[in-house]
C-alpha positions in Angstrom: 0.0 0.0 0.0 2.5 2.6 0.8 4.7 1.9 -2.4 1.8 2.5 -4.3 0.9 5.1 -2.9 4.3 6.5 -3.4 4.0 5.4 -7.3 1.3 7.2 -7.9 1.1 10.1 -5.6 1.6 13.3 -8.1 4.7 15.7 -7.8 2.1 18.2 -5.8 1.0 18.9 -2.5 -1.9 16.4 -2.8 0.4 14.0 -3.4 2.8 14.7 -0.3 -0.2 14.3 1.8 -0.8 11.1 -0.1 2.1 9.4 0.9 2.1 10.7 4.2 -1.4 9.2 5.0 -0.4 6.2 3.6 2.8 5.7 5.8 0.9 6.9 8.8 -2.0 4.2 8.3 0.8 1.7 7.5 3.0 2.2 10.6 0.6 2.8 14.1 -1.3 -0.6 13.9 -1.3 -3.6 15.7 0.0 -5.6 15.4 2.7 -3.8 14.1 4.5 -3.8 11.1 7.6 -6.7 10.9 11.1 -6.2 10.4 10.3 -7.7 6.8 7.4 -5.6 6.9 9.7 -2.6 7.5 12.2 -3.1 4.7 10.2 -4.0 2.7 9.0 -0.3 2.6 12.3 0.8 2.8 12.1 2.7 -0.7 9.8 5.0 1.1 12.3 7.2 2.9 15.1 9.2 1.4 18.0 7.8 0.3 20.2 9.4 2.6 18.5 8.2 5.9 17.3 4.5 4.7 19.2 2.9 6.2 19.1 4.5 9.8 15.3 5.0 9.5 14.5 1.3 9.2 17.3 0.4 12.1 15.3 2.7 14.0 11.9 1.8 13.3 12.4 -1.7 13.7 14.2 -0.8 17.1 11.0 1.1 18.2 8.6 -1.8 17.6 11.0 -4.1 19.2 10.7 -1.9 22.5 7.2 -1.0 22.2 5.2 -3.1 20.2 1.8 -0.5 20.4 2.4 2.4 18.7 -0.5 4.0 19.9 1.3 5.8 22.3 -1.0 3.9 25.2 -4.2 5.1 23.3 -4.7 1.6 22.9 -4.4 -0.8 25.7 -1.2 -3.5 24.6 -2.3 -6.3 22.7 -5.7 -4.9 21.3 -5.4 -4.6 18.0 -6.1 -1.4 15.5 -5.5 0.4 12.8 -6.0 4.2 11.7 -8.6 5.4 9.3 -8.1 9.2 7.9 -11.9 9.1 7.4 -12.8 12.1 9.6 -9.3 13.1 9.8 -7.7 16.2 8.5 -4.3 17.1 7.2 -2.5 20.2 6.8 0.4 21.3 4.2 2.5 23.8 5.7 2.7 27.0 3.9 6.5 26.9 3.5 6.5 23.9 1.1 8.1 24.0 -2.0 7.5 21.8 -5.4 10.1 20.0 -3.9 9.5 19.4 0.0 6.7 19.4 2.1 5.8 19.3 5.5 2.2 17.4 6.4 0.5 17.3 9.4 -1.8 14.3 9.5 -4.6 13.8 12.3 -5.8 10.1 11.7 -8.4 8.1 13.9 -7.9 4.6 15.4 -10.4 1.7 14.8 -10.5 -0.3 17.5 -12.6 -3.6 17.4 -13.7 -2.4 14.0 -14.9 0.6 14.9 -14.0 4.0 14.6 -13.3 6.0 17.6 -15.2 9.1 17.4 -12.4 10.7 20.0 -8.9 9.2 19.8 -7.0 10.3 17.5 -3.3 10.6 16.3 -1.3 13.8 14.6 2.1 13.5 13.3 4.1 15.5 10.9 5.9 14.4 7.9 8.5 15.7 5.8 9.1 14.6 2.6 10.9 15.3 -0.3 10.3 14.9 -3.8 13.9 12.6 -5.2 14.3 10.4 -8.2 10.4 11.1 -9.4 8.4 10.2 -6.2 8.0 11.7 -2.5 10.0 10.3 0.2 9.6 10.3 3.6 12.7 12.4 4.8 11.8 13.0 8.8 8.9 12.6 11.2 8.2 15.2 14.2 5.4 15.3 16.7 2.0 16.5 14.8 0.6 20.0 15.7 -3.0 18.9 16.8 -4.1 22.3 17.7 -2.9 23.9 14.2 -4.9 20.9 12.0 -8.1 21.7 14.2 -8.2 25.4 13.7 -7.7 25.0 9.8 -7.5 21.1 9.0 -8.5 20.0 5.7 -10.8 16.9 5.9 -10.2 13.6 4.1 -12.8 13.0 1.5 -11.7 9.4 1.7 -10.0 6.8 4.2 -9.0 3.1 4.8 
């Protein structure tokens, strides 16, 4: 899912946010991703920090294997939708970087939680013809309520 995503996301902002839905909806579920899962992916992040990233994603599932944060009890299993979520695409991106904040929900027992919720930001850069996934920060959830743009769709 997230390499095609990648493929076919467009050299635009709408296509940053794309990607960066995608890799958000792929990485916080449970159970969580392998370590095949993980490089699997690996064409997803920049060139420059692929290897690192994928050391250190795999390290953080191996010490906390719910990356819910403790949104989720351990051992439940979920998954985030981005239908009702918003995004935001900071106004200092370029043609060729982008900063996205994403606010996803998790589903828990198949349904969607009309109150927890998940923002990260993700900063991509357009290489080699597609975006990649160049760094991850702590999303600004006050900032995509006051002017989020919603999802019109969401897995």
């Amino acid at each position: 899912m997230v390499l095609s995503a990648q493929r076919q996301a467009p050299h635009s902002g709408f296509g940053a946010v794309d990607v960066a839905a995608a890799v958000f909806r792929w990485a916080i579920r449970s159970p969580e991703p392998t370590a095949s899962d993980v490089h699997a992916v690996a064409p997803i992040f920049t060139a420059s920090k692929r290897a690192s990233a994928q050391q250190q994603l795999i390290a953080d599932y191996q010490a906390s294997p719910n990356p819910s944060g403790g949104v989720v009890p351990d051992g439940q299993p979920f998954y985030l939708t981005t239908a009702s979520g918003q995004w935001v695409l900071s106004p200092g991106a370029t043609a060729d970087r982008a900063s996205v904040d994403v606010q996803a929900f998790f589903v828990i027992d198949g349904a969607v939680s009309p109150t927890k919720s998940l923002t990260e930001t993700f900063n991509l850069v357009w290489q080699d013809g597609a975006w990649h996934l160049d760094g991850l920060a702590k999303g600004d959830a006050e900032k995509v309520a006051a002017g989020g743009t919603q999802f019109t769709a969401g897995c």
